[in-house]
C-alpha positions as CSV (number, residue, x, y, z in Angstrom):
1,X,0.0,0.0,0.0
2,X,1.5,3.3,-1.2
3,X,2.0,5.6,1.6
4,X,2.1,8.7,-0.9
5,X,-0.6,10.8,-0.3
6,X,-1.1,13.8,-3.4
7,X,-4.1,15.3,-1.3
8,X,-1.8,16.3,1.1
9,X,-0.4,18.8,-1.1
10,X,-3.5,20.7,-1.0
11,X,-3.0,21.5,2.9
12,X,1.0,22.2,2.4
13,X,0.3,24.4,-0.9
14,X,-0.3,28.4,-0.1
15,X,-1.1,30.9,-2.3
16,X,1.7,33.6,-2.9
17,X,1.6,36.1,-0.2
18,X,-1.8,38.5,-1.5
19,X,-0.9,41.3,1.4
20,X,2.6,41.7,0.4
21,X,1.5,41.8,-3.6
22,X,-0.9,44.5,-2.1
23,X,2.3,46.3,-0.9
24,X,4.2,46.0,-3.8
25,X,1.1,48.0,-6.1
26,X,1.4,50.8,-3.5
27,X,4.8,51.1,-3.6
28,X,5.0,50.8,-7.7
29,X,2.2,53.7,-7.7
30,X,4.5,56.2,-5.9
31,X,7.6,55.0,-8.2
32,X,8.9,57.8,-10.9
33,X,7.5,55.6,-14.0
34,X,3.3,55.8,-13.6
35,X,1.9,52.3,-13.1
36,X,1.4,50.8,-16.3
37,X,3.9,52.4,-18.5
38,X,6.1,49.0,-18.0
39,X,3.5,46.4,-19.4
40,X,3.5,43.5,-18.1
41,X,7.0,44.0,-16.0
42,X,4.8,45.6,-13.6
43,X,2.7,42.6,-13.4
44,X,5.7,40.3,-12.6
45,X,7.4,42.4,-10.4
46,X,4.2,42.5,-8.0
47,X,4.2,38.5,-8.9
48,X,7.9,38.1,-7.9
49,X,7.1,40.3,-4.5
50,X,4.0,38.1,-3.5
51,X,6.0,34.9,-4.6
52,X,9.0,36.4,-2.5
53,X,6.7,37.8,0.7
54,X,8.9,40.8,0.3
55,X,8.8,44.4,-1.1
56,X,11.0,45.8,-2.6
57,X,11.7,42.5,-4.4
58,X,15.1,40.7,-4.1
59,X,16.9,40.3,-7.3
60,X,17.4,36.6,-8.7
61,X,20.7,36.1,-8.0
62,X,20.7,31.9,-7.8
63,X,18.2,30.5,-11.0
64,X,18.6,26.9,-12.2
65,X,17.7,25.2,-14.9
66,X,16.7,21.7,-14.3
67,X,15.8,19.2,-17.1
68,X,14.3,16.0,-16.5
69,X,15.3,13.8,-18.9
70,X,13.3,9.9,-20.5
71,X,12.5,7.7,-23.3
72,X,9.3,6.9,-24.1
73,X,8.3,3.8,-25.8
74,X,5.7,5.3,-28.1
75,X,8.3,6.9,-30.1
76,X,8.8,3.6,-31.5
77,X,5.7,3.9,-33.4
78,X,7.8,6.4,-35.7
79,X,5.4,9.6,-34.1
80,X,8.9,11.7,-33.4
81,X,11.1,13.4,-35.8
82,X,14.2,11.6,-33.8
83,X,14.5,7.5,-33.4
84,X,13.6,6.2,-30.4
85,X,15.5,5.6,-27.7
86,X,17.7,8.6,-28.2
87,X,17.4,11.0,-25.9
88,X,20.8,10.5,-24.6
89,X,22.7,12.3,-27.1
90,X,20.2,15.0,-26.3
91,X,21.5,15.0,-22.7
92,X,25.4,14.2,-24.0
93,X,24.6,17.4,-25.9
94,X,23.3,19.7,-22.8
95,X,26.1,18.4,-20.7
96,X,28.9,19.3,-23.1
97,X,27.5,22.4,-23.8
98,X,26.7,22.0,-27.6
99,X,22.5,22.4,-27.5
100,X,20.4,25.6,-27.6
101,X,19.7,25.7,-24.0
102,X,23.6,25.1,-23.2
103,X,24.5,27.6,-25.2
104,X,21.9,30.4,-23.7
105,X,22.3,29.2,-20.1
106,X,26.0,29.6,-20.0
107,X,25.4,33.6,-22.0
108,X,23.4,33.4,-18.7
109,X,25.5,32.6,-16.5
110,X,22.6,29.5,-15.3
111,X,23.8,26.5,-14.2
112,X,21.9,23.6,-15.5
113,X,20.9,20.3,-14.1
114,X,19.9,17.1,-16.4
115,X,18.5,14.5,-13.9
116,X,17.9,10.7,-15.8
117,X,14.5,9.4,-15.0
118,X,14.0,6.6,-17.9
119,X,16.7,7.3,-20.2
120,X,17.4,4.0,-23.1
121,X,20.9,3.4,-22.4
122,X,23.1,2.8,-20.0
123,X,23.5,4.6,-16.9
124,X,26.8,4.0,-16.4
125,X,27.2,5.6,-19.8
126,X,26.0,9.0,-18.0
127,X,27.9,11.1,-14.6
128,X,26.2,9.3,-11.2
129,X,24.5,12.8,-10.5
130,X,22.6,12.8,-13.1
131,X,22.0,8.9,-13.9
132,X,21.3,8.8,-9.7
133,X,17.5,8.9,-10.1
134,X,16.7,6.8,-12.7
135,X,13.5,4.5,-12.0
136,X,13.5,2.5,-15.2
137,X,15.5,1.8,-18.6
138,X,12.5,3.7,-21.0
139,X,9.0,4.1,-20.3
140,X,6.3,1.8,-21.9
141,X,4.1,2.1,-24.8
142,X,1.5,4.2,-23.9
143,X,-0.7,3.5,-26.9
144,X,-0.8,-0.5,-25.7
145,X,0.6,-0.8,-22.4
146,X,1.2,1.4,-18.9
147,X,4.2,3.4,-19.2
148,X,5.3,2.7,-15.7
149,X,4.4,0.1,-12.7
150,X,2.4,1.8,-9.7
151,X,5.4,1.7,-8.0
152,X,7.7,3.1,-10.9
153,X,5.3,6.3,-10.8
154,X,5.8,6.8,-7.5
155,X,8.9,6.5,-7.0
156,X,9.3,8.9,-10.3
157,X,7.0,11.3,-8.4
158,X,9.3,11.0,-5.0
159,X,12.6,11.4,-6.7
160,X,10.8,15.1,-8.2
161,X,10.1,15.8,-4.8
162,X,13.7,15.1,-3.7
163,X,15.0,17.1,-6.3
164,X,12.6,20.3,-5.5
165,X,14.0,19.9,-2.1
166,X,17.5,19.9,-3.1
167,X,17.2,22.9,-5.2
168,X,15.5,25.0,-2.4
169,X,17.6,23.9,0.0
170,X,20.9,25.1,-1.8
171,X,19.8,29.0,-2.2
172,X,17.9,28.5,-6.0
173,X,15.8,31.3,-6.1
174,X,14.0,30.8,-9.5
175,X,13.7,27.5,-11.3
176,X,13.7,27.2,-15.7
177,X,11.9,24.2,-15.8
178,X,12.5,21.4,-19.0
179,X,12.6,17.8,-20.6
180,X,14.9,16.3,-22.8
181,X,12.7,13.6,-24.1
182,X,12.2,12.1,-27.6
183,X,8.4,10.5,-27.4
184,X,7.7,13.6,-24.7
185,X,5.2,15.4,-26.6
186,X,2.8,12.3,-27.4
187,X,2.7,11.6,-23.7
188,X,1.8,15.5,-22.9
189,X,-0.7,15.3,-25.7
190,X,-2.3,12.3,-24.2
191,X,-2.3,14.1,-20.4
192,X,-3.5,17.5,-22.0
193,X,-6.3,16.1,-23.8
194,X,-7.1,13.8,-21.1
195,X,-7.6,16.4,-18.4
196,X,-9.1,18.7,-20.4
197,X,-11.6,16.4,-22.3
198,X,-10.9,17.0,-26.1
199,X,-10.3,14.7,-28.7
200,X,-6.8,13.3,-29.7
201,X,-6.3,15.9,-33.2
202,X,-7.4,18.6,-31.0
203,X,-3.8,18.3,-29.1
204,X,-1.3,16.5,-31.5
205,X,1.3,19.0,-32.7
206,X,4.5,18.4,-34.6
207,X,7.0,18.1,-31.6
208,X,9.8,19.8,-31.0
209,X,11.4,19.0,-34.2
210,X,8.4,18.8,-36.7
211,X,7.4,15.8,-38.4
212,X,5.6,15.5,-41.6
213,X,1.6,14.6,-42.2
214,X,2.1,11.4,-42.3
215,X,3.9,10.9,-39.2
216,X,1.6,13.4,-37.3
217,X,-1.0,10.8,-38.1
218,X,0.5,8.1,-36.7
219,X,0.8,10.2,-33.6
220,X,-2.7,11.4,-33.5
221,X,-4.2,7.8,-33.6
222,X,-1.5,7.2,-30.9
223,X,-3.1,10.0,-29.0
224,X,-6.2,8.4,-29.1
225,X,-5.5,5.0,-28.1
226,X,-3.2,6.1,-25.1
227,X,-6.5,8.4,-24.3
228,X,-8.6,5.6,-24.2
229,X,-6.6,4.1,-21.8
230,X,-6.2,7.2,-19.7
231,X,-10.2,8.1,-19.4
232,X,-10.7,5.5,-16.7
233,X,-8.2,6.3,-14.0
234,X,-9.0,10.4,-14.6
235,X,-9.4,10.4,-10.7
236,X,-6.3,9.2,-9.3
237,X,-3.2,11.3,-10.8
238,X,-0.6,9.1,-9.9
239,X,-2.0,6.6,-11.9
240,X,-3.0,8.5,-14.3
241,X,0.9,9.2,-14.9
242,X,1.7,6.0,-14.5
243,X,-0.9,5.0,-17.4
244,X,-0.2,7.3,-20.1
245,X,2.8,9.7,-18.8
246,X,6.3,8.1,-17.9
247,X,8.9,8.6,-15.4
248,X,10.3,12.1,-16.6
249,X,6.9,13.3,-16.3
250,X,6.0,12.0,-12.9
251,X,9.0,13.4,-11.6
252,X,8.4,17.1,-13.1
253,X,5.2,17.2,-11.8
254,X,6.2,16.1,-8.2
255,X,8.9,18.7,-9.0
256,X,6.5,21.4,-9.8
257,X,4.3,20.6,-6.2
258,X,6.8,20.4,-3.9
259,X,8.3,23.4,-5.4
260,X,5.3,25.5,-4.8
261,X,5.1,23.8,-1.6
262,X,8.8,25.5,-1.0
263,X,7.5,28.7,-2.3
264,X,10.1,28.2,-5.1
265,X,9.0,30.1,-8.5
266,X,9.4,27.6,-11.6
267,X,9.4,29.0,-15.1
268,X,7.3,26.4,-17.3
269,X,8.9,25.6,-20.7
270,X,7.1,24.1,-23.5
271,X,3.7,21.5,-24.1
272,X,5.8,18.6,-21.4
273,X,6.1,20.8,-18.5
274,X,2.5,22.4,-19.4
275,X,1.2,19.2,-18.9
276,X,2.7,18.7,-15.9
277,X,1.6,21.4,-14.3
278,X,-1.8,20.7,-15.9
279,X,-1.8,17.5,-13.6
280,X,-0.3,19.1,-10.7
281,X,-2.9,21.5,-11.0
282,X,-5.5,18.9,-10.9
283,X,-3.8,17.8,-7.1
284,X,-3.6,21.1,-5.6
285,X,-5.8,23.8,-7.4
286,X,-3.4,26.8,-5.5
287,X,-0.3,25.5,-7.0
288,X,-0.3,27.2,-10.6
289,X,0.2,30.4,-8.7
290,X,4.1,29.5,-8.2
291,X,4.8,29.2,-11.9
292,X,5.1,31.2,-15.1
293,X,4.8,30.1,-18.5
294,X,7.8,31.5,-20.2
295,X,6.9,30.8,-24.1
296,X,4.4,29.6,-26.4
297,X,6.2,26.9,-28.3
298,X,3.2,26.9,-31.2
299,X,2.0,23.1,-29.7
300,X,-1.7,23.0,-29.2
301,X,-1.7,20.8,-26.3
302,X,0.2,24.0,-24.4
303,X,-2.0,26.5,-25.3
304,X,-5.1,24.0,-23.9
305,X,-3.0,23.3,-20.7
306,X,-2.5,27.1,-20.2
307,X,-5.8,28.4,-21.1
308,X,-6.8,25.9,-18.3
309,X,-4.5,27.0,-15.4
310,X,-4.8,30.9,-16.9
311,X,-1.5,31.3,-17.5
312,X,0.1,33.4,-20.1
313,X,3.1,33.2,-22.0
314,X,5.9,35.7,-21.6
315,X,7.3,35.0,-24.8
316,X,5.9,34.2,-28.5
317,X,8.7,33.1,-30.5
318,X,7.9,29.8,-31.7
319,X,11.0,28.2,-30.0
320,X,10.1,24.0,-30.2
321,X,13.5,22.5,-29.8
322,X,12.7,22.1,-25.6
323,X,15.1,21.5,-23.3
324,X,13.8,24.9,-21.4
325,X,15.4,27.2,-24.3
326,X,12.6,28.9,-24.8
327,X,11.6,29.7,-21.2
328,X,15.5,30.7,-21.0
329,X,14.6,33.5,-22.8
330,X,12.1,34.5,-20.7
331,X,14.7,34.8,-17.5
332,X,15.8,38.1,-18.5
333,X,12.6,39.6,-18.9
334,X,12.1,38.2,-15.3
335,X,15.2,39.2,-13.9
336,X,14.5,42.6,-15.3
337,X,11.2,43.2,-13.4
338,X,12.6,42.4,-10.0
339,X,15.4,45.2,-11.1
340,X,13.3,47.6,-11.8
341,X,10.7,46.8,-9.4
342,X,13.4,46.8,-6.5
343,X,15.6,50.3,-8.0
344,X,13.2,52.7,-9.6
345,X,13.2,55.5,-7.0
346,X,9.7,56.7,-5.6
347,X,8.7,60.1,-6.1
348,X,9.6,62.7,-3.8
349,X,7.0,63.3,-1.4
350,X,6.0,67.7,-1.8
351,X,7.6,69.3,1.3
352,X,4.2,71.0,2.9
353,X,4.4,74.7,2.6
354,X,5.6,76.9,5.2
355,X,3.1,78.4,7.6
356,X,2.6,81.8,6.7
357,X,4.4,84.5,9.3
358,X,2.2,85.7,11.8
359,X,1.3,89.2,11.0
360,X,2.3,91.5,14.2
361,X,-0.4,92.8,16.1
362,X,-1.4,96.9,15.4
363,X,0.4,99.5,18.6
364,X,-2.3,100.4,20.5
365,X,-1.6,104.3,21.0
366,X,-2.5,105.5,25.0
367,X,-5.2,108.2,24.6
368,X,-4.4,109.6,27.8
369,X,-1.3,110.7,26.9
């Protein structure tokens, strides 16, 4: 008997601070620049504040990029641009600094952190901290087959948890949150679609490096049978993961609730950590209020998951190749709120005008004089 318990993260999950967001608006009203003239920087600065429980906001000095990394075994149906069982020379790539997100978190100055949950290869292929979490060796089919044992999901879901704890507890300050996956996409399709009750074409995109019509088809009919499959444990999340999700995703979404749970702001990615959140969501209805959606990617299972939690992109740029480049971009736009949330003087307050001199009282002459 599993002694995990996801209701309880509806107790231990608190909204950002609403008094100290309060504070923040007054303060930005006295600031030189009139409230408003800094679009939505105003809105994430007060964000950052109530996120922070303090005004003026701190900057982000310690962010982290954390990708959680799988295979999934629908990718052998040929619904991904990439073979399957190749999402390690994705990771080789991150950790010798050779893919997008590399190359923008070290212009950043972001350390980044790959951690193995269901790679196909392996592990002693890969360094012991990031291989150190792995549950299983690929996740299963999800068109035909669970893609991970009961206990597979939650020990998936536990090791996100760990890893949420970990980051807090060494100073990170702002999470970029990714996957390196190849197969990802179908399985966020499948979680999207699921949770929000649409049909399989309404939420197959292209993935992150697009495929052709054909392929897309093969994907779409994969959406629907891994949907069919997912419709009858819709009540229990875990297993619902464990159905139709894999290990990378259980672990991001126990990443993305303990996170909130230590009050740690997370910057969503692209459609896999959307639909992660989508779930987490779904467990503790307070918990969207600790993440941003850094980009639209263009896949429509994303845009369903966001509409859902009310979340809106920072960034339009179309940016599909994952592993959190696109929500990368979106740091700086952060980082740059807190700035000028925390440094743009107030306006002098008017010093009150002088009392006005007494006028001296009239000499009285003495008429007896």
């Amino acid at each position: 008997m599993s002694s995990l318990n996801l209701d309880d993260f509806t107790d231990l999950i608190e909204r950002p601070d609403g008094g100290v967001r309060r504070d923040a608006e007054a303060r930005r009203e006295r600031q030189i620049v009139p409230p408003g003239a800094l679009g939505r920087l105003d809105e994430l600065g007060e964000w950052l504040a109530a996120a922070q429980s303090a005004v003026p906001v701190r900057p982000i000095e310690h962010p982290r990029v954390v990708l959680f990394a799988g295979d999934h075994g629908v990718a052998g149906l040929g619904v991904s641009a990439r073979p399957a069982g190749t999402a390690d020379q994705l990771v080789r790539a991150v950790l010798e600094g050779a893919s997008p997100a590399a190359v923008l978190a070290r212009r950043l100055g972001v350390p980044v952190r790959v951690v193995d949950m269901a790679l196909d290869c392996d592990p002693q292929e890969l360094p012991a901290e990031v291989a150190g979490h792995r549950v299983r060796r690929g996740s299963g089919r999800i068109d035909v087959e669970d893609a991970l044992t009961p206990e597979e999901a939650e020990a998936a879901f536990r090791a996100g948890v760990a890893v949420a704890d970990e980051e807090a507890d060494s100073g990170t300050d702002l999470v970029v949150l990714g996957d390196v996956s190849v197969g990802g996409t179908t399985a966020a399709a499948v979680l999207v679609a699921a949770l929000c009750g649409t049909d399989a074409s309404v939420v197959t995109g292209r993935g992150g490096r697009p495929i052709d019509d054909l392929a897309w088809m093969r994907k779409c009919a994969a959406v629907r049978d891994a949907l069919r499959r997912a419709r009858p444990v819709l009540g229990d999340q875990l297993q619902l993961l464990a159905v139709v999700g894999g290990a990378d995703l259980a672990a991001m979404t126990g990443f993305l609730l303990q996170s909130a749970v230590r009050k740690m702001p997370v910057i969503l990615d692209g459609v896999v950590s959307a639909a992660c959140a989508l779930v987490g969501q779904r467990v503790a209805f307070r918990a969207p209020d600790w993440w941003l959606a850094g980009q639209n990617s263009g896949e429509p299972a994303q845009a369903k998951a966001l509409d859902r939690m009310a979340l809106e992109p920072l960034l339009d740029h179309g940016v599909t190749v994952g592993e959190a480049a696109g929500a990368l971009l979106a740091l700086p736009l952060v980082q740059a709120a807190a700035a000028l949330s925390a440094e743009l003087p107030e306006t002098p307050t008017p010093e009150p005008d002088p009392a006005p001199e007494a006028e001296p009282e009239p000499e009285v002459s003495d008429q007896n004089e």
